[in-house]
C-alpha positions in Angstrom: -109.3 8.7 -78.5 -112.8 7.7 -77.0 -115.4 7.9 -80.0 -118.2 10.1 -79.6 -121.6 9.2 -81.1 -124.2 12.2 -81.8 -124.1 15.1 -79.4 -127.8 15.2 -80.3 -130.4 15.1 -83.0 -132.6 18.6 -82.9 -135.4 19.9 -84.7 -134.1 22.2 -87.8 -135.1 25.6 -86.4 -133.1 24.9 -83.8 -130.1 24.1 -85.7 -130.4 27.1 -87.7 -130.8 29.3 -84.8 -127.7 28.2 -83.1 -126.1 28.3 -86.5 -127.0 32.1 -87.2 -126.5 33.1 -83.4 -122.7 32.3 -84.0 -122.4 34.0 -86.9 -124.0 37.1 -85.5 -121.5 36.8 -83.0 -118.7 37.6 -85.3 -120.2 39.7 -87.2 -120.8 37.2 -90.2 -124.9 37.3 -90.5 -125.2 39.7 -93.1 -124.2 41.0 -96.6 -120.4 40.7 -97.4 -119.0 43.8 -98.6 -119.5 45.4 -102.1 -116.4 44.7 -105.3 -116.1 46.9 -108.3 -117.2 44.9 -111.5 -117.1 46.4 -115.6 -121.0 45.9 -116.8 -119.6 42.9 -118.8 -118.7 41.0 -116.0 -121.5 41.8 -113.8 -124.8 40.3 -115.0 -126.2 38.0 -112.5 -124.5 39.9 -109.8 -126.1 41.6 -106.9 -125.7 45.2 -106.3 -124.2 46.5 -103.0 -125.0 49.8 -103.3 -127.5 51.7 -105.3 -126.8 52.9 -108.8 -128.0 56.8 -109.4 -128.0 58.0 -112.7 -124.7 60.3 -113.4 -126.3 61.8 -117.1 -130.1 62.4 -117.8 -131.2 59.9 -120.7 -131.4 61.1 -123.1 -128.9 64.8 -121.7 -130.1 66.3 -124.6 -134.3 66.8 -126.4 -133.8 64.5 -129.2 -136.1 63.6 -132.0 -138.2 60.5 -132.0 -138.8 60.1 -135.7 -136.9 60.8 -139.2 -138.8 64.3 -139.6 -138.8 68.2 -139.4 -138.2 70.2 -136.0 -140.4 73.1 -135.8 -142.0 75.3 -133.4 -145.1 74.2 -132.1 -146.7 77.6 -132.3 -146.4 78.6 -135.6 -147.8 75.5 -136.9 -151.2 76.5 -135.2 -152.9 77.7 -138.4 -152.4 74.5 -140.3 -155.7 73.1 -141.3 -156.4 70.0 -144.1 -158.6 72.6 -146.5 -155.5 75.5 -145.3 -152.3 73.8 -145.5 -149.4 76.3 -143.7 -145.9 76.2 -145.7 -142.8 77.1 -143.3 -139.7 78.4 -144.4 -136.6 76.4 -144.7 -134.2 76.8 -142.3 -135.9 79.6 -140.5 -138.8 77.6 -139.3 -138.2 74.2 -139.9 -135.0 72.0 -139.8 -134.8 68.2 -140.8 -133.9 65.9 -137.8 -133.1 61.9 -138.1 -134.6 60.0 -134.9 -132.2 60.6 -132.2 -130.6 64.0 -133.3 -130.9 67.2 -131.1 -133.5 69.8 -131.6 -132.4 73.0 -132.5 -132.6 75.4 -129.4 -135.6 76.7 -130.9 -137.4 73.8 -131.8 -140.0 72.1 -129.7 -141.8 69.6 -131.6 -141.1 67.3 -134.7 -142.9 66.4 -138.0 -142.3 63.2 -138.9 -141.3 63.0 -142.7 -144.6 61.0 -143.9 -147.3 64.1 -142.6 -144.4 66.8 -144.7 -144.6 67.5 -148.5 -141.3 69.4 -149.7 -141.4 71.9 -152.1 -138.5 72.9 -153.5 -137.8 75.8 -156.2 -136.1 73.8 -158.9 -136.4 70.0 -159.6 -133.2 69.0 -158.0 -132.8 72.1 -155.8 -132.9 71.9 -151.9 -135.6 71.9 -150.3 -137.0 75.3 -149.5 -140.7 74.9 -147.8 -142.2 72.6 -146.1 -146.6 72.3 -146.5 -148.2 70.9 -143.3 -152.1 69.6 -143.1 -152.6 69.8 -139.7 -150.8 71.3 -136.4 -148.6 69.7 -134.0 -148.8 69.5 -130.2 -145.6 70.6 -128.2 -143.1 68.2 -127.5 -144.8 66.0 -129.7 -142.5 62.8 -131.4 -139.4 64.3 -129.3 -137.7 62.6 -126.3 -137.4 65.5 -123.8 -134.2 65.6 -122.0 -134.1 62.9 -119.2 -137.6 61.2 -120.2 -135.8 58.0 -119.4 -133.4 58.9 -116.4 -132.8 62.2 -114.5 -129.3 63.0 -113.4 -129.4 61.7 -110.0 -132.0 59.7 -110.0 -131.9 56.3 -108.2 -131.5 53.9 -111.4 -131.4 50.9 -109.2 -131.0 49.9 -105.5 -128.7 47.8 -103.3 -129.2 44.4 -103.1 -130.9 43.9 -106.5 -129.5 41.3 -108.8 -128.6 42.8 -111.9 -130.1 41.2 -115.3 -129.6 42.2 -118.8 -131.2 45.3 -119.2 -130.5 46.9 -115.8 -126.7 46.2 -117.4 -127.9 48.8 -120.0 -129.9 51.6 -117.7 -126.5 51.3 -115.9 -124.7 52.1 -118.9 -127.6 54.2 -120.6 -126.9 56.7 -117.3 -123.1 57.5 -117.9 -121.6 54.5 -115.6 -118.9 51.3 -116.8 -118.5 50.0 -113.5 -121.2 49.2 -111.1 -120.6 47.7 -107.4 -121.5 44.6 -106.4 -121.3 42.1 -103.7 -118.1 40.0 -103.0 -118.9 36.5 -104.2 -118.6 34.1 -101.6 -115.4 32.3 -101.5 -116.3 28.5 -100.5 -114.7 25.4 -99.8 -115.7 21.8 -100.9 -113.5 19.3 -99.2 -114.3 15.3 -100.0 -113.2 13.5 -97.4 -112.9 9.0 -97.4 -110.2 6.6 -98.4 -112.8 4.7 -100.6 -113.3 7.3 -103.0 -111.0 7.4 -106.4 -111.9 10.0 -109.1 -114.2 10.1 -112.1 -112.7 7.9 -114.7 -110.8 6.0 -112.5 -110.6 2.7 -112.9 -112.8 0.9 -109.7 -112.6 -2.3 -108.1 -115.3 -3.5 -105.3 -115.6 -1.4 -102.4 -114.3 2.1 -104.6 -116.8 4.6 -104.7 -116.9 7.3 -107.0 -116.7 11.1 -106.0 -119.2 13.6 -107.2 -120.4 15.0 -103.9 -117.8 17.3 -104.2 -118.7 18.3 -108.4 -122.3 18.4 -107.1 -121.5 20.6 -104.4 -119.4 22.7 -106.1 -121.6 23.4 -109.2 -124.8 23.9 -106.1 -122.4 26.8 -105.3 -121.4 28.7 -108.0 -125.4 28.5 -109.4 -126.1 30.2 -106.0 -123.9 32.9 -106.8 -120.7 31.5 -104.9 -117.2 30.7 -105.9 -116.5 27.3 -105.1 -113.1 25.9 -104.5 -112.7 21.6 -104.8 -110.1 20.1 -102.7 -108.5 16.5 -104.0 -110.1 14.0 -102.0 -108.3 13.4 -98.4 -108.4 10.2 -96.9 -109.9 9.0 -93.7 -107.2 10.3 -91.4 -107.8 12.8 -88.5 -104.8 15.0 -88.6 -105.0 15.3 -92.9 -108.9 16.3 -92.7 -108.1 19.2 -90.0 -105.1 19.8 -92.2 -107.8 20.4 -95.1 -109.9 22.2 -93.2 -107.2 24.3 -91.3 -105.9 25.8 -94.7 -109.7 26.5 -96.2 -110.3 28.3 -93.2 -107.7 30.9 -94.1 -109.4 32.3 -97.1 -112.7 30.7 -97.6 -116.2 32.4 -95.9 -117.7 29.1 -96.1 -116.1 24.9 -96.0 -118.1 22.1 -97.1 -116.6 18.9 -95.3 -118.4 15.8 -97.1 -118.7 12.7 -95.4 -117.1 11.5 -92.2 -120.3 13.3 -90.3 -122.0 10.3 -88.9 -120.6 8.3 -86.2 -118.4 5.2 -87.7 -115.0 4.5 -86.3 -113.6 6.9 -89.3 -115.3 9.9 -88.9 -113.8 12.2 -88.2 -115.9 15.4 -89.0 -117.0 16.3 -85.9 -114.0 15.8 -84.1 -111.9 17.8 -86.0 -114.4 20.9 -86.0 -114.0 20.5 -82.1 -110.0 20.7 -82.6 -110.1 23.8 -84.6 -113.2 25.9 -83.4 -116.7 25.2 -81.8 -119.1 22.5 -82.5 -122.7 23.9 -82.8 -124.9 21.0 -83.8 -124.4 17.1 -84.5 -127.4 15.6 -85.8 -130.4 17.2 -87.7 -134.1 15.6 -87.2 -133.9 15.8 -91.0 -134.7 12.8 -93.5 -132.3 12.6 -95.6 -129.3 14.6 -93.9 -129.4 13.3 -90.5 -126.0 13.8 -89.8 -125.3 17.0 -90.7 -122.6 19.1 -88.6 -122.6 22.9 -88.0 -119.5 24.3 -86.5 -117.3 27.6 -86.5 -113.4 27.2 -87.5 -111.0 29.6 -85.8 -108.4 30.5 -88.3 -105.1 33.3 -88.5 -106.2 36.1 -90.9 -103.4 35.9 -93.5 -103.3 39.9 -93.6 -104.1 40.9 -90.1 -103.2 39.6 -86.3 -106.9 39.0 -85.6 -108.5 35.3 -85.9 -110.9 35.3 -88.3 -113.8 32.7 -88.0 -115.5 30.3 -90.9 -118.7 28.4 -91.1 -118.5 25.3 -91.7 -121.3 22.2 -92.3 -120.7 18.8 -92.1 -122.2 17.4 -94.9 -123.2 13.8 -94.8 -121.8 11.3 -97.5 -124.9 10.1 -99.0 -125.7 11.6 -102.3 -128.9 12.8 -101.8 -128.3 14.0 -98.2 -125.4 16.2 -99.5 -127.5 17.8 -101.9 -130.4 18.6 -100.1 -128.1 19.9 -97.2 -127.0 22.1 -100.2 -130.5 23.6 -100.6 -131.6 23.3 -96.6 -128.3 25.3 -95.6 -125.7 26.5 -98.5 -128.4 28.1 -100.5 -129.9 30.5 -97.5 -126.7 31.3 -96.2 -125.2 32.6 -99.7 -128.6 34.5 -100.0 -127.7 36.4 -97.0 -124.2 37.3 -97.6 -125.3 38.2 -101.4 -128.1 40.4 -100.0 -131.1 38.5 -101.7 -133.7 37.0 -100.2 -133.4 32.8 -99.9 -134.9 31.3 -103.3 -138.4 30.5 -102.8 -139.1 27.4 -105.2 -142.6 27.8 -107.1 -145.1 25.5 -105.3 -147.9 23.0 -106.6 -151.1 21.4 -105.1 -151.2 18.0 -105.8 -152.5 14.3 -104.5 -149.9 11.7 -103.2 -150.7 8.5 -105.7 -149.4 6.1 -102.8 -149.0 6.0 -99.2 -145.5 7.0 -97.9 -144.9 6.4 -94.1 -142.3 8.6 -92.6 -140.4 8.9 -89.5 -141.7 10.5 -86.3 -139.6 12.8 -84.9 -137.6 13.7 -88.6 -138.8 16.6 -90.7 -138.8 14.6 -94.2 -137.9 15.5 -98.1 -139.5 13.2 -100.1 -138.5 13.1 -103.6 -141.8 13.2 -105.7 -142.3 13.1 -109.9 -145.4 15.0 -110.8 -148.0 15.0 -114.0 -151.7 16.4 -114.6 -153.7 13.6 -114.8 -156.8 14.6 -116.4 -158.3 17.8 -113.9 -155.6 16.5 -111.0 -152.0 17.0 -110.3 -150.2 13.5 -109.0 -147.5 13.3 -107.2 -145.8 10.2 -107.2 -142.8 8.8 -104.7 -139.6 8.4 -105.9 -137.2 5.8 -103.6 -136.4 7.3 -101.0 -132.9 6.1 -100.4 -130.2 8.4 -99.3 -127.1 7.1 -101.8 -129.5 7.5 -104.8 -128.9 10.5 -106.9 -130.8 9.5 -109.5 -133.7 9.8 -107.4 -132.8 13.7 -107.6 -131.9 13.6 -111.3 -135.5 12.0 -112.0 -137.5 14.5 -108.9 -139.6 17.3 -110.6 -140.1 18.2 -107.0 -140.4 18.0 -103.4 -143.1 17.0 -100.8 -142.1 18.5 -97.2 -143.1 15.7 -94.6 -143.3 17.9 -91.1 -142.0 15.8 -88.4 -144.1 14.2 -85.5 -146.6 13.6 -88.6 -147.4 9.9 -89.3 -146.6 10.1 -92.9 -149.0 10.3 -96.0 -152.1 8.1 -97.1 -152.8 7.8 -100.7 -154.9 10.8 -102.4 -153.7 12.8 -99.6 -153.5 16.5 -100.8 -150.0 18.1 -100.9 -147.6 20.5 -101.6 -144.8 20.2 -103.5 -142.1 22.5 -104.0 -141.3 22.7 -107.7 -137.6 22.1 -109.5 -139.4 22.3 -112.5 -141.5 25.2 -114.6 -145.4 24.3 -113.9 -145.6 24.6 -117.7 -143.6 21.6 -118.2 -145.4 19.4 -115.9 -148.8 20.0 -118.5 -146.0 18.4 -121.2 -145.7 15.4 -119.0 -147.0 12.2 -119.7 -147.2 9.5 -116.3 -146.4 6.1 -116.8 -147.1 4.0 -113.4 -146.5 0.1 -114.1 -144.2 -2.8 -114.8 -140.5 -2.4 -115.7 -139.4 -2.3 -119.3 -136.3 -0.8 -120.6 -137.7 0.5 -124.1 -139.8 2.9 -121.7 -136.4 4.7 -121.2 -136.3 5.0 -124.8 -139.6 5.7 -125.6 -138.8 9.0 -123.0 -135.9 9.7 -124.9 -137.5 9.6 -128.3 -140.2 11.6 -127.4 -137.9 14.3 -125.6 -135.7 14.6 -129.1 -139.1 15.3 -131.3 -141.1 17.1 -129.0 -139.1 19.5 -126.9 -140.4 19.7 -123.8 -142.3 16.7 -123.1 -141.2 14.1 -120.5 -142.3 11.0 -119.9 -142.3 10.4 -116.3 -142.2 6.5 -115.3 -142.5 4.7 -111.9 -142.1 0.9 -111.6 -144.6 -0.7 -109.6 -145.4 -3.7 -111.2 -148.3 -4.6 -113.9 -151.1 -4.8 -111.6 -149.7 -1.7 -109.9 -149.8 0.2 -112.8 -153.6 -1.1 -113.5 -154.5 0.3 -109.9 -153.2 4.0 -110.8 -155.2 4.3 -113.4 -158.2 3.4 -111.4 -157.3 5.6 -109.1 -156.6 8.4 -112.0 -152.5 8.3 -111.1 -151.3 8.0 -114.6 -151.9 8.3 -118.4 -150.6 4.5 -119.3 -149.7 1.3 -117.5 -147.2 -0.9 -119.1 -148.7 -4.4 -117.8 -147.3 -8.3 -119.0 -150.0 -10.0 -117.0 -150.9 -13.2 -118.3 -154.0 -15.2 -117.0 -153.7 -18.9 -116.6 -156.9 -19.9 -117.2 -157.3 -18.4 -120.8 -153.3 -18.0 -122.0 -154.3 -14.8 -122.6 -152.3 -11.7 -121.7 -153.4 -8.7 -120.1 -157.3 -8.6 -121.2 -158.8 -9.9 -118.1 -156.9 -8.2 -115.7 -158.1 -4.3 -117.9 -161.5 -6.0 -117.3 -161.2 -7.0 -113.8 -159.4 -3.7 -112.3 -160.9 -0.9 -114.8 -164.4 -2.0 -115.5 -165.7 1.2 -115.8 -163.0 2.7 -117.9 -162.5 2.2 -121.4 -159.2 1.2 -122.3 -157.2 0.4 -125.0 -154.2 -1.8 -124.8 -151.9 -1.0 -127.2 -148.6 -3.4 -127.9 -145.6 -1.8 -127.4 -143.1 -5.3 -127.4 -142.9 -8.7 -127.6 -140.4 -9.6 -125.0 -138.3 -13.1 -124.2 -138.8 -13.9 -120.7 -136.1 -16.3 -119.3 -133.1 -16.9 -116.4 -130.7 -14.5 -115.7 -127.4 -15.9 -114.6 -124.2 -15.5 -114.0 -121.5 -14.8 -116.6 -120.9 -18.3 -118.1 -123.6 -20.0 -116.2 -121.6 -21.7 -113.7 -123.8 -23.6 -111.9 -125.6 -24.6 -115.2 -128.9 -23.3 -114.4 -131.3 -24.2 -117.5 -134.8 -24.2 -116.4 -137.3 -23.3 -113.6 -136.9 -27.2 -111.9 -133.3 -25.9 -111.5 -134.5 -23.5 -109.2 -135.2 -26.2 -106.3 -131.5 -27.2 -106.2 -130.1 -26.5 -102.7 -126.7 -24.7 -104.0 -129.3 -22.0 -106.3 -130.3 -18.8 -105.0 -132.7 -16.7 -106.9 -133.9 -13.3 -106.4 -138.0 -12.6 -107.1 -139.7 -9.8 -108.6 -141.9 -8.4 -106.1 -146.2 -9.3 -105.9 -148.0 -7.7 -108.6 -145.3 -7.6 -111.4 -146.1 -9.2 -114.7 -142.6 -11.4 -114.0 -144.0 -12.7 -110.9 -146.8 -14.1 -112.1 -145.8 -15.6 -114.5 -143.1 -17.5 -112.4 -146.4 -18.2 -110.1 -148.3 -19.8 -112.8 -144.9 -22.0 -114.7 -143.8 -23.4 -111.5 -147.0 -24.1 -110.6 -147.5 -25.8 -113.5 -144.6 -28.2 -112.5 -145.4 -28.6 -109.0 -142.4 -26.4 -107.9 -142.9 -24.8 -104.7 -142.5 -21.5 -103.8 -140.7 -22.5 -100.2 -138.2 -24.9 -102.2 -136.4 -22.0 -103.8 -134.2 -20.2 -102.1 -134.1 -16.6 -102.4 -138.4 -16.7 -103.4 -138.9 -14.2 -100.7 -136.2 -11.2 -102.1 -137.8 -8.9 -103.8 -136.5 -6.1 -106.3 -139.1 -3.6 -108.3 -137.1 -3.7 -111.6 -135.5 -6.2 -114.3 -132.0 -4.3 -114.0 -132.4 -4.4 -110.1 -132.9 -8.2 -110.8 -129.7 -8.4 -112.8 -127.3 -6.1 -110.7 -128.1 -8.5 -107.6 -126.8 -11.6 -109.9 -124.0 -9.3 -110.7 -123.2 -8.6 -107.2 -123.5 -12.0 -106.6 -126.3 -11.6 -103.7 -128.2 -14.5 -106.0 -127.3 -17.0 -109.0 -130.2 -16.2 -110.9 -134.1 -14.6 -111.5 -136.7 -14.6 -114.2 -136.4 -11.3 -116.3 -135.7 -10.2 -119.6 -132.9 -11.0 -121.9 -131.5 -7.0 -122.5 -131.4 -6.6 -118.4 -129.1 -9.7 -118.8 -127.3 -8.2 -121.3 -127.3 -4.6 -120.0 -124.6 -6.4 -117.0 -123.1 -8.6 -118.7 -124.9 -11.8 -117.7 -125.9 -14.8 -119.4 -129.9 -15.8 -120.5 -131.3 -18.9 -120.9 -134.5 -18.1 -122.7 -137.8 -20.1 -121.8 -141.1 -17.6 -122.7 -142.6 -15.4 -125.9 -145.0 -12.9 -124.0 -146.7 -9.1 -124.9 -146.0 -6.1 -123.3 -148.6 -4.1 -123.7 -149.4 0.2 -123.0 -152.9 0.0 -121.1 -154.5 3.4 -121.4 -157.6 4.8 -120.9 -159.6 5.6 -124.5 -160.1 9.5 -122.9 -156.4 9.4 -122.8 -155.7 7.4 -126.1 -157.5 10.0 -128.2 -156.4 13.1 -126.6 -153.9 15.4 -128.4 -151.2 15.1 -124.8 -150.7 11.2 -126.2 -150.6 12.1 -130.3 -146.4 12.4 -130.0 -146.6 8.9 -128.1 -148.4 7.2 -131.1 -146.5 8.8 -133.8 -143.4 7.5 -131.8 -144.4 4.0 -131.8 -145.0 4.1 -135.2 -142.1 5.7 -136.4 -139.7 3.3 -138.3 -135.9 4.8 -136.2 -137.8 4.0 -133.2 -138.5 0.7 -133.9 -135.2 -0.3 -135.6 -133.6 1.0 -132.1 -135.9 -1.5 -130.0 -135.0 -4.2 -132.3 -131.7 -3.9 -131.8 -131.9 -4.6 -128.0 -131.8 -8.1 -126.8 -134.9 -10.5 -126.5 -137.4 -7.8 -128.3 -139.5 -8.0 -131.3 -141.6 -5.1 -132.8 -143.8 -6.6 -135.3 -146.9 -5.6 -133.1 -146.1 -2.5 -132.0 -148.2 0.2 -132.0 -151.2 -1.9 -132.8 -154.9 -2.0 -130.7 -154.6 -5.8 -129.2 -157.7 -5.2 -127.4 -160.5 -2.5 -126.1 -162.1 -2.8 -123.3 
């Protein structure tokens, strides 16, 4: 069978509108039809048909306050110098709140504004003396003050919450009609994938598209169905596909959309119906597929038709096709309007090219930064969901645009509450793993608060806070001439912002190699040996710089190692290339060694420090921070990870 590469890449509009078009076509563009529900089980539905009110509320005048029912009129007389005693039961009768008036009565006294009289000490009451009159109707709930009979109580298409669960009830109704949830299908496709908690070799990949998917679905308002995973084969994915078709309003086929020698995706939604669209000028989610699958009603003669989208394999990509296509098309069947995420002005803290002709989702964190909101670039590869777990939003890149220059003004669409990006505090420098603690002791004693990070190397981080990116800098820079760490580079970059550096670690700084240390790599002169490859930290890192200045030192030359030119932004990324065994070894820090699994040969002592600007240091948004630092658990938990020492922590080593 003669593989077929894209049909085409089109704009996104485009792709919808052919998309919607079919499904008009069949009658599947609109709201499914409504399902009888008991109020229990319907919060967070959506109404399909409106909701009038079989009983008034309250069907009866009942009294609003512990008190006396009376006639308005005859209390008309009552004065505070000529108080007006009525008779017991013939003008007055005692109400709690909520009983019914008497026919008679048209207003109530409450208790406090009543003195009793009664004939005998433990006698009944017999009179009642009132100081002042009473207006009609006063402290009573007339008959239907809440709902009328037949009044509309709530209309179609309105997505019930707690309390309309009660106005439904309050109004003589327990069952209300809503809309049928979608029924949809999420079928994983690719003979590399095993399980969760299987156990993986090289070249398994774990499946969660399908969990992700699924849990996308049923958040939207949708019942989601998971398949088991089917391997790359043509006739078992339009197996898969064939069956979901039969009962399901929607299939999700993951994977298998682009245009390798095993996928299959768009093939088989050729076999079984008509192929709309192959190949979205979308970034990530380029090749998404939009087809319609003819499938045998299982109750009638007729063919009934599904949707389906071909959703690419890449993590990220099948998310955001989640959002870009699942989302809106639930909305429609559900009767609600597409969710519109809050939005947020803010100023891109670095430039971010993009592609020409693709409209572009750029994963973004965000913080307030004194009087600005910054948005800062997450990585922008397709396979990593973590990229997603760590986004507080999105930036919307329009295509045929040439990308974004730094302190260009934005918007993002918000995943998060705007309230919690006040709570966050921005960290933009050099890699250290007791930041990822730091976040997570601060998040477990101040609920709420985040500490957003972004690794871009010491003198990276020193640059954002010129540029008012960030709140602190972690920065290991250490200056050759004077031995001295961090000082003159605070001087040199912030000269007209006081800062404080503030030590969080002492950190051993050494090779990380391979399990065992096979090729008995000890040293940096070890590096020029023709059978080692290292891997770099990239220009601007504390690490990298200080490799500069030792080899230097020994008249090492950068173009005699092998590997000097591969970068990677992080310590871990450092060790998981060793791991792989894409290089033998790199200068890091002993717990990234240990974090894989590797071996260390330790060969420096050097300070880690928190720059941070004295407006900052002293403001009450970095108070938790401090108290963190100095807070004994915290410090026995960094002490306890490999190549750290605390006995500095917390403490001023310099202003500038």
């Amino acid at each position: 069978m003669t593989r077929k590469i894209y049909l085409e890449d089109i704009p996104l509009a485009e792709a919808w509108a052919r998309l919607i078009a079919a499904m008009e076509s069949v009658g599947l563009w609109g709201p499914l039809p409504g399902e009888t529900v008991s109020l229990p089980e319907a919060l967070g539905r959506v109404t399909a048909s409106p909701v009038w009110a079989k009983l008034s509320a309250p069907h009866y005048h009942a009294s609003a306050m512990d008190g006396w029912a009376v006639r308005a009129r005859s209390t008309d007389t009552a004065t505070e110098t000529s108080p007006l005693q009525l008779a017991i039961p013939e003008d007055a009768k005692y109400v709690d709140t909520g009983d019914p008036l008497p026919v008679w009565a048209d207003a109530v006294i409450p208790i406090e504004n009543v003195q009793e009289i009664r004939e005998l000490e433990n006698s009944p009451v017999c009179k009642i003396e009132i100081r002042a009159s009473v207006a009609p109707w006063a402290h009573v709930r007339a008959m239907g003050e809440d709902m009328v009979a037949t009044e509309l109580v709530l209309p179609s298409n309105h997505l019930l919450r707690p309390v309309d669960l009660g106005a439904i009830a309050g109004c003589g109704h327990t069952t209300v009609s809503v809309r049928r949830k979608p029924r949809v299908a999420v079928i994983p496709t690719g003979t590399e994938l095993v399980p969760a908690g299987a156990e993986v070799k090289p070249g398994d990949i774990i499946e969660y598209n399908s969990l992700v998917l699924a849990a996308q679905v049923e958040t939207w308002g949708g019942l989601a169905t998971r398949w088991p995973i089917v391997p790359d084969d043509f006739d078992s994915i339009a197996a898969a596909v064939r069956e979901a078709a039969q009962t399901h309003d929607l299939i999700l086929l993951n994977a298998g959309s682009s245009a390798g020698s095993e996928d299959f995706s768009a093939r088989v939604v050729e076999s079984l119906g008509t192929l709309l669209v192959h190949g979205i000028a979308v970034r990530p989610g380029h090749p998404v597929i939009l087809g319609m699958i003819d499938s045998p009603s299982q109750t009638t003669h007729d063919k009934r038709q599904a949707p389906l989208i071909g959703v690419p394999g890449y993590p990220v990509s099948a998310a955001l096709t989640g959002e870009i296509f699942v989302e809106p098309i639930l909305a429609r069947w559900l009767g609600r309007a597409p969710t519109q995420p809050i939005t947020l002005s803010a100023v891109i803290s670095r430039k971010a090219a993009s592609p020409m002709g693709d409209d572009e989702y750029m994963r973004v964190t965000i913080g307030k930064v004194g009087e600005r909101v910054v948005a800062t670039p997450l990585s922008r590869g397709a396979g990593v969901i973590t990229s997603l777990v760590r986004a507080d939003g999105i930036v919307r890149i329009p295509r045929f645009s040439e990308g974004l220059q730094a302190g260009d003004a934005v918007t993002v669409h918000l995943y998060r509450k705007p309230d919690e990006i006040d709570r966050t505090l921005v960290a933009i420098g050099s890699h250290d793993l007791c930041l990822d603690l730091l976040g997570q002791f601060l998040a477990e004693r101040v609920p709420g608060m985040r500490l957003a990070s972004a690794n871009v190397g010491s003198l990276g981080g020193l640059i954002a806070l010129k540029r008012g990116e960030a709140h602190l800098a972690g920065t290991h820079l250490l200056d050759p001439e004077t031995g001295e760490y961090n000082v003159s580079y605070v001087k040199r970059y912030l000269p007209d912002t006081p800062t404080v550096l503030l030590t969080l670690v002492g950190r051993e700084q050494g090779l990380l190699v391979k399990g065992g240390n096979p090729l008995g790599i000890r040293s940096l002169g070890d590096l020029a040996r023709e059978d080692v490859v290292f891997v770099n930290r990239q220009r601007g890192a504390g690490t990298r710089v200080l490799l500069d200045y030792e080899i230097e030192k020994i008249g090492l030359k950068p173009e005699s190692i092998r590997g000097y030119d591969r970068e990677e932004y992080t310590h871990l990324a450092v060790a998981a290339a060793i791991a792989s065994g894409v290089a033998d070894c790199g200068l890091g820090i002993h717990s990234a060694a240990a974090a894989l699994g590797l071996d260390f040969a330790p060969l420096f002592n050097e300070r880690y420090d928190l720059a941070i600007p004295k407006a900052f240091f002293e403001s009450s948004l970095l108070k938790p921070l401090l108290e963190v630092l100095n807070d004994s658990t915290f410090r026995g938990a960094v002490s306890q990870l490999p190549g750290y020492g605390v006995s500095e922590m917390g403490k001023v080593a310099a202003e500038t």
